[in-house]
Phi, psi and omega in degrees: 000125183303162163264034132274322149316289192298302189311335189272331191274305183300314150314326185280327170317294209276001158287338186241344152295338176276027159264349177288323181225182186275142169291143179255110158307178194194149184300163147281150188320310188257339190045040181303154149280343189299318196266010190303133163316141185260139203192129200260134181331331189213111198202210143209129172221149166231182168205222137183152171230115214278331158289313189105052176180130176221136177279179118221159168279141171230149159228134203250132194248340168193144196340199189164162103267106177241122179257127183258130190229145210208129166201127175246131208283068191226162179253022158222189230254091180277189169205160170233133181237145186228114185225135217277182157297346189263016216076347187269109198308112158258019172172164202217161188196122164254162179262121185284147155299126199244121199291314186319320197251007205341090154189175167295136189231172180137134190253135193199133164226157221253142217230161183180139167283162188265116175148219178235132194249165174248155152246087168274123158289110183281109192217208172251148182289030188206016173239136158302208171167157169189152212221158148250073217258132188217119162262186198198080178334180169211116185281119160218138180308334177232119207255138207234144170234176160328342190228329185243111172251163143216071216242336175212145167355296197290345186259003164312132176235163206271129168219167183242153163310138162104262236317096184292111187264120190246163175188177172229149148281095198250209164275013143243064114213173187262316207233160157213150188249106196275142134249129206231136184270102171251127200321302166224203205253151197150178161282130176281154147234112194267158193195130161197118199272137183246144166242119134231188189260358190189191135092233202221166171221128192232127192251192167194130174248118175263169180260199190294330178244030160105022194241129135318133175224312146262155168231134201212113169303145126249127172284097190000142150252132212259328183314303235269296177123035199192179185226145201203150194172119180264177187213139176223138168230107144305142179198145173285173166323147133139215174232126177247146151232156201246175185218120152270160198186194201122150194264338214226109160325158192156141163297197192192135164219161180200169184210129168277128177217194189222132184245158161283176187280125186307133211226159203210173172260129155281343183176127165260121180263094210271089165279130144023286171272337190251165167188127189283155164225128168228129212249115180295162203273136149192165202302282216287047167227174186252357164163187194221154162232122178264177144230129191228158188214206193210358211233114166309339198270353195054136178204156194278324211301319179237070151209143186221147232224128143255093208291086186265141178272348193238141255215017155209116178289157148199105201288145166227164173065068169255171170247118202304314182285346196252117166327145158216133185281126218238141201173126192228147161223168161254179155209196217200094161283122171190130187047066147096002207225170191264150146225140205242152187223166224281183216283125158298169182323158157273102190259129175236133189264128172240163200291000000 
C-alpha cells in the first residue's frame, strides 16, 4: 500500500474512533457563563470542575428536543441550569444520586429555539462527570427564535381553517398565539395532537379583543405517547384567537375546521307507508340531508337520503311492518365550497 493510502486510512481509523468516546473538557480561566465553552448539539463530554460550576454553550440553528443523559460520579445530588441568551435562567433539574450507577443521574430533555442556550453543571469539586446530548428536530410553520416570538396577542400569526400548524412549547415560553377567521356561525372543530412527556395540553379560544371565551385539554396517553383529543366551541361569525399553552413542554401540532351546527328532528307523522318529518329550524344553513334506513347502524344497503331546502320532509314507499331509523344533518354553503355537520341525535318510527 503506497503512503498516502496508509496515511489517508490511518486518519479515517482515528477520525471514526474519536467519535466513540466523550471529549474531555476543562472549566474555563474565569469560569463565566460569559466564557462558557462552546459544545454542538449532538455529542459526548466529560469533564470536572473543580470550583463545582461549570458553563457550556449550545448555539441552537432550528427549533429542537435535545436529550440529555448527565452523570456525575459523586454520592450526592448535582443540578443542571438551563439558561437564555441574555443570561436568565429559564429551568432547573436535580440529578439524584443513583446507587446502580453510583453516581448523580438525569436524564432530561431541553425543548429549544433557535439562538444561544447556556448549561450550567453543578457538581462536587472532586468529581468527574459526562454528559450526552442528542438531538431531533422539530417542524414549526412559523419558527420562532429568540428575537421572533408568538408568545402575547399582538405577536399572533394568521392562520386559516383546514390549515395544519405544527409548533412547540418550549422552556423559554408557555404560550403561542393563533389568529383566525370564522366564516360563518357554527362549531370550530379542533383535533390537536400534544408530544409531551406527561401531565396535560391546554388550549384556549379568545375572542377579538383578546378575552378568553373557551378553554379545552388533552391528557397524556401512556398507550399512545403522546396526548391527542378533538373540541367542538360553538363560536359566531367573526375573528378569534386561539392559544396553545401549557406547564409540560413539546412540539404540537392541531388543524382547525368549521361545521354547522349539528340539527335534529322535531317531530314524525306516520301512515302506514308515508310519512312527515319536520325538521328543526335554523337561519344560517343552507339546506338538510335527512336519512332514514330500516338499519339502526345505516347500513348503505337499507338507507336512503333526501336532500331538502326546507324543515319538511315527506317520505314514501315505506315498509308498513317495519321500525325506520331517523337521522338529519345540515349544510352550509359559502364562497364556492360545502360544509356540512356531523349527523344529530337518532330518531326511531315504529310501524
Amino acid at each position: 500500500m503506497k503512503l498516502k493510502n496508509k496515511i489517508i486510512l490511518l486518519l479515517a481509523i482515528v477520525v471514526g474512533l474519536s467519535g466513540c468516546y466523550p471529549m474531555t473538557t476543562k472549566a474555563s480561566s474565569d469560569n463565566t457563563i460569559q466564557n462558557a465553552m462552546s459544545i454542538s448539539e449532538n455529542g459526548t463530554y466529560s469533564g470536572a470542575a473543580p470550583e463545582e460550576e461549570v458553563y457550556y454553550r449550545l448555539d441552537i440553528q432550528q427549533a429542537e428536543v435535545v436529550t440529555m443523559t448527565f452523570e456525575s460520579y459523586q454520592n450526592y445530588s448535582a443540578s443542571i441550569t438551563l439558561y437564555d441568551n441574555e443570561y436568565d435562567k429559564i429551568d432547573d433539574w436535580n440529578a439524584y444520586y443513583d446507587g446502580n450507577r453510583n453516581a448523580a443521574y438525569e436524564k432530561v430533555n431541553l425543548y429549544l429555539c433557535p439562538g444561544n442556550h447556556y448549561i450550567k453543571l453543578r457538581v462536587d469539586k472532586t468529581a468527574t462527570y459526562s454528559f450526552q446530548l442528542n438531538s431531533k428536530k422539530v417542524t414549526e410553520t412559523f419558527p420562532e427564535s429568540q428575537t421572533d416570538r408568538n408568545d402575547i396577542l399582538s405577536q399572533a400569526k394568521s392562520v386559516s381553517l383546514g390549515q395544519k400548524i405544527y409548533g412547540m412549547i418550549g422552556n423559554e415560553d408557555k404560550q403561542d398565539f393563533y389568529v383566525f377567521d370564522m366564516p360563518f356561525s357554527g362549531n370550530l372543530v379542533v383535533s390537536h395532537t400534544n408530544y409531551i412527556e406527561s401531565g396535560q395540553a391546554d388550549y384556549e379560544i379568545l375572542n377579538s379583543e383578546g378575552n378568553s371565551i373557551s378553554s379545552f385539554r388533552a391528557y397524556y396517553d401512556n398507550n399512545k405517547g403522546y396526548a391527542y383529543d378533538k373540541d367542538y366551541i360553538k363560536l359566531d361569525k367573526g375573528r378569534y384567537y386561539i392559544k396553545a399553552c401549557g406547564y409540560y413542554n413539546g412540539p404540537y401540532h392541531f388543524v382547525m375546521s368549521v361545521k354547522p351546527e349539528a340539527g335534529g328532528i322535531e317531530s314524525v307523522t306516520r301512515n302506514k307507508t308515508k310519512a312527515t318529518v319536520r325538521l328543526q329550524k335554523a337561519d344560517d344553513v343552507s339546506g338538510y340531508i335527512l336519512q332514514y334506513s330500516t338499519s339502526e347502524k345505516f347500513s348503505k344497503k337499507s338507507t336512503k337520503s333526501k336532500t331538502v331546502k326546507g324543515t319538511t320532509v315527506k317520505l314514501s314507499g315505506l315498509n308498513k311492518n317495519k321500525i325506520y331509523y331517523l337521522r338529519v344533518k345540515r349544510y352550509k354553503k359559502y364562497n364556492g365550497k360545502t360544509y356540512y355537520s356531523d349527523y344529530g341525535n337518532t330518531y326511531t318510527v315504529w310501524p
